[in-house]
VODRENVEX-386406 format. One record per residue (C-alpha): residue number from 0; residue in three letters; chain; z, x, y. Coordinates in steps of 0.2 Angstrom, whole numbers, plus 5000, padded with zeros to 4 digits. Last residue first. Layout:
% VODRENVEX-386406
   k   r c   zz   xx   yy
 NUM ALA A    Z    X    Y
...
This chain:
% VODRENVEX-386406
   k   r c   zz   xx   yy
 406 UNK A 4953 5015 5153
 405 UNK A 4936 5008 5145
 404 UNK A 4932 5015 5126
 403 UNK A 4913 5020 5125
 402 UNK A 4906 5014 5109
 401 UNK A 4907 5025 5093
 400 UNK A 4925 5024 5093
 399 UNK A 4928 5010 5077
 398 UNK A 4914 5018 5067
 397 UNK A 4922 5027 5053
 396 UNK A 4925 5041 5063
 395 UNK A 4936 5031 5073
 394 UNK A 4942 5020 5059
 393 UNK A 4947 5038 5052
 392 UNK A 4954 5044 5066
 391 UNK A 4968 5029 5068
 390 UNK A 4973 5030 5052
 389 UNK A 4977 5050 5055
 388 UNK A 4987 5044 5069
 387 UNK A 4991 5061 5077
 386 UNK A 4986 5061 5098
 385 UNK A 4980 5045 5104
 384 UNK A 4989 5032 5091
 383 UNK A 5006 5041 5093
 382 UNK A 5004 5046 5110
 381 UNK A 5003 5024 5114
 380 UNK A 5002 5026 5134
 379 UNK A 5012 5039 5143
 378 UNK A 5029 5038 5150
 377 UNK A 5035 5022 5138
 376 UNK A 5026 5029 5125
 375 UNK A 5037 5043 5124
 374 UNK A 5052 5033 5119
 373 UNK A 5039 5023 5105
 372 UNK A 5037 5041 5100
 371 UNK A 5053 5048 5097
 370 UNK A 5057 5030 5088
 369 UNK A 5044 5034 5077
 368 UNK A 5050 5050 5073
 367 UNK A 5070 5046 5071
 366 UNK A 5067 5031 5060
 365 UNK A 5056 5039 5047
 364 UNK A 5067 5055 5048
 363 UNK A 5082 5045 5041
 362 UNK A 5071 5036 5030
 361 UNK A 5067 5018 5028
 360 UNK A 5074 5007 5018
 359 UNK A 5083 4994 5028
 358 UNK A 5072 4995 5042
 357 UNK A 5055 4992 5034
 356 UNK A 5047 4991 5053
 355 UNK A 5050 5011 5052
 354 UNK A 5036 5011 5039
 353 UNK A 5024 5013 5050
 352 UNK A 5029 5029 5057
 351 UNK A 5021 5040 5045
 350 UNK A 5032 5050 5037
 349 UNK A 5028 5050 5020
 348 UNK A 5013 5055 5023
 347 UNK A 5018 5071 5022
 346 UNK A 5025 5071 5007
 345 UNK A 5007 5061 4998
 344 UNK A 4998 5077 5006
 343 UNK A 5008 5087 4995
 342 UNK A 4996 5103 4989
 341 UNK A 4986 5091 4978
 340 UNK A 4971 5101 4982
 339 UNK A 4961 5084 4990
 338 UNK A 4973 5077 4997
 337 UNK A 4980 5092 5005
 336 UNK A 4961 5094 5013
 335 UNK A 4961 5075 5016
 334 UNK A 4980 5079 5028
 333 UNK A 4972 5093 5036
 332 UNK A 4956 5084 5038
 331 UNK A 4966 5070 5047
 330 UNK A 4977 5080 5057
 329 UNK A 4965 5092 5064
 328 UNK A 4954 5074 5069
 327 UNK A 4971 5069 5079
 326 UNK A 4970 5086 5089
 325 UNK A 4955 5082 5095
 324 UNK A 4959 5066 5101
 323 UNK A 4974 5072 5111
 322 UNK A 4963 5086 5119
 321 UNK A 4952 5071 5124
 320 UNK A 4962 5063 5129
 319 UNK A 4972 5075 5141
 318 UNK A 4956 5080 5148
 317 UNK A 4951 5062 5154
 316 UNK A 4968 5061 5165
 315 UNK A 4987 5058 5164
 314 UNK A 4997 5051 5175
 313 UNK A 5016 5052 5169
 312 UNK A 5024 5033 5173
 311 UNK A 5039 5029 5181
 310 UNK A 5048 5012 5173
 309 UNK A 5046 4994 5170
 308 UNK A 5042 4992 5153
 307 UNK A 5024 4990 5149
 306 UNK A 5023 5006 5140
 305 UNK A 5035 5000 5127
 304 UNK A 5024 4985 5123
 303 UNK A 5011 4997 5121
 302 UNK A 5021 5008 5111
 301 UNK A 5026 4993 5100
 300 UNK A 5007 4986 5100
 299 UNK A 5002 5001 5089
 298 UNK A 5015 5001 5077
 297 UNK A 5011 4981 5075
 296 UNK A 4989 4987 5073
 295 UNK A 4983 4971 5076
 294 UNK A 4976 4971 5096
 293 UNK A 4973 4987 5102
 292 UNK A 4971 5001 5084
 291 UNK A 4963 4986 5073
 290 UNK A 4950 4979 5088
 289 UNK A 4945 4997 5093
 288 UNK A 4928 4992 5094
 287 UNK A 4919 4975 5099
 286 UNK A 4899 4979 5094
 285 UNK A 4899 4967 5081
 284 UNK A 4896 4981 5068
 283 UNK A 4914 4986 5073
 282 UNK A 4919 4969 5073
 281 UNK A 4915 4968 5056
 280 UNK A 4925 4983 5049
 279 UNK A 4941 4980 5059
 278 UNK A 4940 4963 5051
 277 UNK A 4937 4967 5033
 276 UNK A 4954 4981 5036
 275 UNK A 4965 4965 5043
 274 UNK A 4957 4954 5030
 273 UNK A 4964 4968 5015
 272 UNK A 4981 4971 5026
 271 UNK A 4983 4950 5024
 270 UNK A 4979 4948 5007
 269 UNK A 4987 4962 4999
 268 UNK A 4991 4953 4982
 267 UNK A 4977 4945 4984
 266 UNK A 4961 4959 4988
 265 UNK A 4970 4971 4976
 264 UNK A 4958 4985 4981
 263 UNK A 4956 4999 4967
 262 UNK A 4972 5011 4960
 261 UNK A 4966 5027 4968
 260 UNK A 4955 5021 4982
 259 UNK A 4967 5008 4985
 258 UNK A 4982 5020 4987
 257 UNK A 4972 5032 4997
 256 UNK A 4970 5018 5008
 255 UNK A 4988 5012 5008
 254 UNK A 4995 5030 5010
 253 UNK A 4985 5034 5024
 252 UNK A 4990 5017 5032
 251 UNK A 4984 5001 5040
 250 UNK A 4997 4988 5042
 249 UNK A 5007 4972 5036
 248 UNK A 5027 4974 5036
 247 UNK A 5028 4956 5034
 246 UNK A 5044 4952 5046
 245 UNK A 5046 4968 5055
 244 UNK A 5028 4972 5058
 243 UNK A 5015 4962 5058
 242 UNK A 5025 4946 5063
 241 UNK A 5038 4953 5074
 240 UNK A 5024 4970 5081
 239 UNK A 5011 4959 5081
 238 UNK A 5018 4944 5088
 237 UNK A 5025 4953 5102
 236 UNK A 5008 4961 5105
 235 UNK A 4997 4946 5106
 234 UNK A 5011 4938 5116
 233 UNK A 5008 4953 5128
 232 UNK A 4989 4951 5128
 231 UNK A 4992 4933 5132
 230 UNK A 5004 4937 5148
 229 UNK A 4989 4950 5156
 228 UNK A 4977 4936 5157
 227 UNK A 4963 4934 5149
 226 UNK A 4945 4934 5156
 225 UNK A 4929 4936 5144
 224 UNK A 4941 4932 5128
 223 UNK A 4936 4937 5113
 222 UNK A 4950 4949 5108
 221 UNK A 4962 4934 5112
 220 UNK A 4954 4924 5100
 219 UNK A 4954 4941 5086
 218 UNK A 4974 4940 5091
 217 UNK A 4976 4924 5087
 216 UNK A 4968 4925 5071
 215 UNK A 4978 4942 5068
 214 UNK A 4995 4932 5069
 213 UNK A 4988 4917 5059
 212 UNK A 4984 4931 5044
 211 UNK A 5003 4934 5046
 210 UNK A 5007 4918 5045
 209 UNK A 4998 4915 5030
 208 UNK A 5006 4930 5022
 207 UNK A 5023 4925 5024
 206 UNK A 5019 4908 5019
 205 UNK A 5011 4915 5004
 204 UNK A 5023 4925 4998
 203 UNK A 5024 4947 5002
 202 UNK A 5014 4951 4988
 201 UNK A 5000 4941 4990
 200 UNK A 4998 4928 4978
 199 UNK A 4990 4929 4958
 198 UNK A 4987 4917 4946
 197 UNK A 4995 4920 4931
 196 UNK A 4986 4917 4916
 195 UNK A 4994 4912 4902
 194 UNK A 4993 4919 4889
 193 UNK A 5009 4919 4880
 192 UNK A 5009 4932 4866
 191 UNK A 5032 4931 4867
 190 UNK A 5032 4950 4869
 189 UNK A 5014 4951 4880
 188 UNK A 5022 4937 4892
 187 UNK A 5039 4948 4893
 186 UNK A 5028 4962 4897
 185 UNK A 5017 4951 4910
 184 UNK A 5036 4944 4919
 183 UNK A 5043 4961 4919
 182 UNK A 5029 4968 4927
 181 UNK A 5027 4954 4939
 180 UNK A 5045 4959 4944
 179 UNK A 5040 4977 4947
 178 UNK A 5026 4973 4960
 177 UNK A 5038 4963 4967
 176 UNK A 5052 4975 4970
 175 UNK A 5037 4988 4976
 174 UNK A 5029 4978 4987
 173 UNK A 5045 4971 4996
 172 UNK A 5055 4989 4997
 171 UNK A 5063 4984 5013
 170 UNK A 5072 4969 5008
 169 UNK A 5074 4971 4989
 168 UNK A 5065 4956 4981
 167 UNK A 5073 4941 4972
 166 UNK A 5073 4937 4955
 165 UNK A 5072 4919 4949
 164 UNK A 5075 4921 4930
 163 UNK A 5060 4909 4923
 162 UNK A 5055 4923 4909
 161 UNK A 5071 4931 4908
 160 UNK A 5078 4912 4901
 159 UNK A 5066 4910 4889
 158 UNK A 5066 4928 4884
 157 UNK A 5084 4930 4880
 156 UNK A 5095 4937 4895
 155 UNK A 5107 4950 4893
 154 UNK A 5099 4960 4905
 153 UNK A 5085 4953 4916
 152 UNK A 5093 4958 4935
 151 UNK A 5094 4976 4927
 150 UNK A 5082 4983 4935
 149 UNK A 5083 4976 4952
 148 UNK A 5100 4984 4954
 147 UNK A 5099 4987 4973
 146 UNK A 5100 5007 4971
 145 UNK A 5085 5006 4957
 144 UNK A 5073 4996 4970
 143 UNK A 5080 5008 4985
 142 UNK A 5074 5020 4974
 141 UNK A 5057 5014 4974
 140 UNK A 5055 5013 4994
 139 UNK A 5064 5030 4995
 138 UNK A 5051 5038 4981
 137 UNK A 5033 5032 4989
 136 UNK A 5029 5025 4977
 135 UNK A 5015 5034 4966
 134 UNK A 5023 5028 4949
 133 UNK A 5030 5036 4933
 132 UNK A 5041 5024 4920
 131 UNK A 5054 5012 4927
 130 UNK A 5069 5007 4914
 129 UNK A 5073 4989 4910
 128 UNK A 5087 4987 4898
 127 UNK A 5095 4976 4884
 126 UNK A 5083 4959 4885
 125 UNK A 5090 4947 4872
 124 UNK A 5078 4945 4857
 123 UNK A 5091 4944 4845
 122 UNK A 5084 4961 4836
 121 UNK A 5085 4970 4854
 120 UNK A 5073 4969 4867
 119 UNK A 5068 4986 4877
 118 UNK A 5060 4985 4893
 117 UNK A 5045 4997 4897
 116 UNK A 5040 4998 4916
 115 UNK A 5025 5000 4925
 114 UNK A 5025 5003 4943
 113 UNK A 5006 5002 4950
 112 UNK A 4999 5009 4964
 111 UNK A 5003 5014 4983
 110 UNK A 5010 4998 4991
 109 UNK A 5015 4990 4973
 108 UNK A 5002 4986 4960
 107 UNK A 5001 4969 4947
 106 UNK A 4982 4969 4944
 105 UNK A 4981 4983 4930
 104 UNK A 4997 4974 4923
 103 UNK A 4995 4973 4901
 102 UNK A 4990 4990 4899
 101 UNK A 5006 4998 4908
 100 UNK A 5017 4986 4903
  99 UNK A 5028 4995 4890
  98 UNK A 5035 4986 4877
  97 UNK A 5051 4992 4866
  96 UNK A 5057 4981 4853
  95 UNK A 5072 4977 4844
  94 UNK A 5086 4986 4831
  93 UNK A 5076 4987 4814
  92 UNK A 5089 4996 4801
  91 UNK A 5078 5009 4796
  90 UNK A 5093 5020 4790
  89 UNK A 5090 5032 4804
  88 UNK A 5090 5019 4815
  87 UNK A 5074 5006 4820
  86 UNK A 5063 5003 4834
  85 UNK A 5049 4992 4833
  84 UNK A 5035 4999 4847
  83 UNK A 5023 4990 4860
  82 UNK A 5009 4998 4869
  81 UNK A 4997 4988 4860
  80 UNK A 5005 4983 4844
  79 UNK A 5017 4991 4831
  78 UNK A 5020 5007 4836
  77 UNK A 5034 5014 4828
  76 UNK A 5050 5020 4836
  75 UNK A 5064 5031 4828
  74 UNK A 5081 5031 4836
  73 UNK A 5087 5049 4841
  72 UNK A 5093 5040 4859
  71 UNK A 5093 5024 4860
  70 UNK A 5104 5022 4874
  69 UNK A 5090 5012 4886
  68 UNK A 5090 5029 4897
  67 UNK A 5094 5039 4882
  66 UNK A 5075 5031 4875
  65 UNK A 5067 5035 4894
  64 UNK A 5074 5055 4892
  63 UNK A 5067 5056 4874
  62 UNK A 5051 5049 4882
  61 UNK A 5042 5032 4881
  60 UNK A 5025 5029 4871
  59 UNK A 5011 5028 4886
  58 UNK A 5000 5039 4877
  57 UNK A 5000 5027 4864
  56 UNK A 4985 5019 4875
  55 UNK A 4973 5035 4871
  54 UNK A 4978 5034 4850
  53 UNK A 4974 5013 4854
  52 UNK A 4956 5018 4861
  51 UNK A 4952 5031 4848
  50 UNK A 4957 5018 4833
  49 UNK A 4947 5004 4841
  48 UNK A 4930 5016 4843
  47 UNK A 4924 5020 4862
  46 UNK A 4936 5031 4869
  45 UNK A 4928 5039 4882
  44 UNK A 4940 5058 4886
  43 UNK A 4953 5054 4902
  42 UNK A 4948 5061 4919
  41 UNK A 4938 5046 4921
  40 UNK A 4954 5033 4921
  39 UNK A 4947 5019 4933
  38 UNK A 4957 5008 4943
  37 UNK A 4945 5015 4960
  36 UNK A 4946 5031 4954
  35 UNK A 4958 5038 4943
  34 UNK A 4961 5058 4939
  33 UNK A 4973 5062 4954
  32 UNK A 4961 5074 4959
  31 UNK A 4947 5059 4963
  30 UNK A 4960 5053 4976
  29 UNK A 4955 5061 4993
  28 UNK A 4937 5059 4986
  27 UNK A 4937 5041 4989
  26 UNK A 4944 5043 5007
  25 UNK A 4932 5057 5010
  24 UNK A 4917 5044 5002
  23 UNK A 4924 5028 5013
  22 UNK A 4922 5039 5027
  21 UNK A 4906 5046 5024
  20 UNK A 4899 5027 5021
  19 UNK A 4908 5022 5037
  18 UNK A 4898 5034 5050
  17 UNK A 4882 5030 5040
  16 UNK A 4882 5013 5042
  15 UNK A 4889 5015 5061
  14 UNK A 4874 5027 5063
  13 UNK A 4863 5014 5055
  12 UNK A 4872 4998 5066
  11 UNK A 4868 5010 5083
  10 UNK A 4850 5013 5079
   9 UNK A 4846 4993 5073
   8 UNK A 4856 4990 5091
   7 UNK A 4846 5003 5100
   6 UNK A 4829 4999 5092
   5 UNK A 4832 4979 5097
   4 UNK A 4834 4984 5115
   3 UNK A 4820 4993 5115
   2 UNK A 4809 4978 5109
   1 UNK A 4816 4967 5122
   0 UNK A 4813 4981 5136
């Protein structure tokens, strides 16, 4: 019995092995068309002389459209360093310097990837302008960064004092503001060749981040418990959807995970989603699934809260989940198939309710689904995670449902 015992649980840790493995290679695969895998450029030719690997950097030189955008327009720029150009007139009067961060802030991403920037500093080294180059935000997020006037919190400064400017975020666009203020802060670094080493932080603070991995210990506690009562799990799901969700905005996404498999993991900067994500993972091995979906997820643990309210309740059977899990697996190989072709699965995820904890910047649509579905959930338990949750599927797939779920 012992020995059978053992063959079932080595039996059950392969297939989870396996199940996970296939996972991480459709979400890996997802962002291979995007030409970056991981943080690394493949689609780009090897450069392996100094003069190929700066021709392949000064891709990065800003556009006619960037120039106007810092009113430089028809002024001549030539490269004097690593992404960073002397401009002059055309009487080759010198006027500043451009830089652009994009080779100096690999580690510096927003939610999706990384923002780079290119600021121009004129000949009495006071910043001028800070313009945005190409970035995988997901656009309202960014252009809430633009709309608040982040970018041109630095001008008029000199170095010195854009250097130890205290700029704060844009409430509801936290990865992104920050991502571009450590930009800023790297480019003006580059400028000044200060190399100092910035030791990185999550992106939402530490405080905000400790708490938030406080959050999920309690939860992983509670998780444990042979016999807890009915009041605890509610705690659990207050704190979650508070902590998790309005105040941190920490969760498992689509568009976080293809991010990361674009851009790499930034176990630091996205501390708490990163331990949330390691977590899931163990306890799967652990035999304890469903442990992100039931007791961390904060969308999650707002339907549940809102099918504890008082009210009638639609019974629904076996057949109904199942039918509802099936549709959620159409979901997710619809959204990886659009990954995969580039035929706008980054749109569609756009609308994942997630982001409706980011209340300031999040969209009209945003808002109106994920409330539809916390309404629904009042009637019949968590629709959104049983029927389309794409980020739900693949932890299922990936191991998180290989054990029989109780009802």
């Amino acid at each position: 019995m012992i020995e059978k015992n053992k063959y079932n649980t080595l039996k059950r840790i392969l297939e989870q092995t396996i199940s996970l493995l296939v996972c991480l290679l459709l979400v890996l695969s997802a962002a291979v068309w995007t030409g970056t895998l991981l943080g690394k450029d493949f689609a780009a030719a090897p450069t392996n002389t100094d003069a190929e690997k700066k021709s392949a950097l000064s891709a990065v030189k800003p556009t006619d459209a960037q120039l106007e955008a810092m009113n430089l327009g028809g002024m001549q720029l030539a490269e004097a360093d690593t992404a960073v150009w002397l401009v002059t007139n055309a009487q080759n009067e010198a006027l500043g310097t451009i830089i652009g961060s994009h080779p100096h802030t690999k580690d510096v991403t927003g939610f999706a990837g990384s923002t780079p920037i290119y600021i121009y500093i004129d000949a009495n080294e006071k910043v001028q302008a800070v313009i945005a180059d190409k970035n995988d935000e997901t656009p309202e997020y960014f252009e809430a960064v633009v709309e608040e006037g982040l970018l041109n919190q630095w001008n008029g400064k000199d170095i010195e004092t854009a250097l130890n400017e205290k700029v704060d975020v844009v409430s509801g666009a936290t990865y992104s503001s920050r991502a571009v203020i450590g930009n800023v802060r790297m480019a003006l670094q580059k400028y000044r060749n200060i190399n100092e080493k910035v030791a990185p932080e999550p992106m939402i603070g530490w405080p905000k981040a400790i708490l938030a991995l406080a959050v999920m210990l309690i939860a992983l506690i509670v998780s444990l418990l042979k016999r807890r009562k009915k009041w605890m799990q509610a705690t659990v799901l207050i704190l979650n959807t508070i902590v998790l969700g309005f105040l941190t905005s920490q969760y498992l996404s689509m568009t976080l995970l293809l991010g990361w498999a674009q851009n790499g993991v930034p176990f630091v900067t996205a501390l708490p989603a990163v331990a949330m994500l390691l977590l899931t993972i163990i306890l799967n091995f652990c035999g304890r699934p469903h442990f992100h979906c039931t007791w961390v997820c904060p969308y999650g643990s707002l339907q549940a809260l809102a099918y504890m309210l008082p009210l009638p309740k639609i019974k629904v059977g076996p057949k109904y989940f199942r039918i509802m899990h099936r549709i959620r697996t159409i979901v997710l190989m619809c959204i990886l198939v659009l990954a995969w072709f580039d035929l706008g699965a980054a749109t569609l995820l756009a609308y994942e309710p997630f982001s409706v904890f980011l209340l300031s910047s999040a969209s009209t649509a945003v808002l109106i689904l994920a409330s539809v579905f916390v309404i629904l959930s009042i009637f019949v338990p968590k629709v959104w995670c049983t029927a389309l949750c794409p980020m739900g599927e693949l932890l299922h797939l990936g191991g998180e449902g290989r054990q029989k779920t109780k009802k």
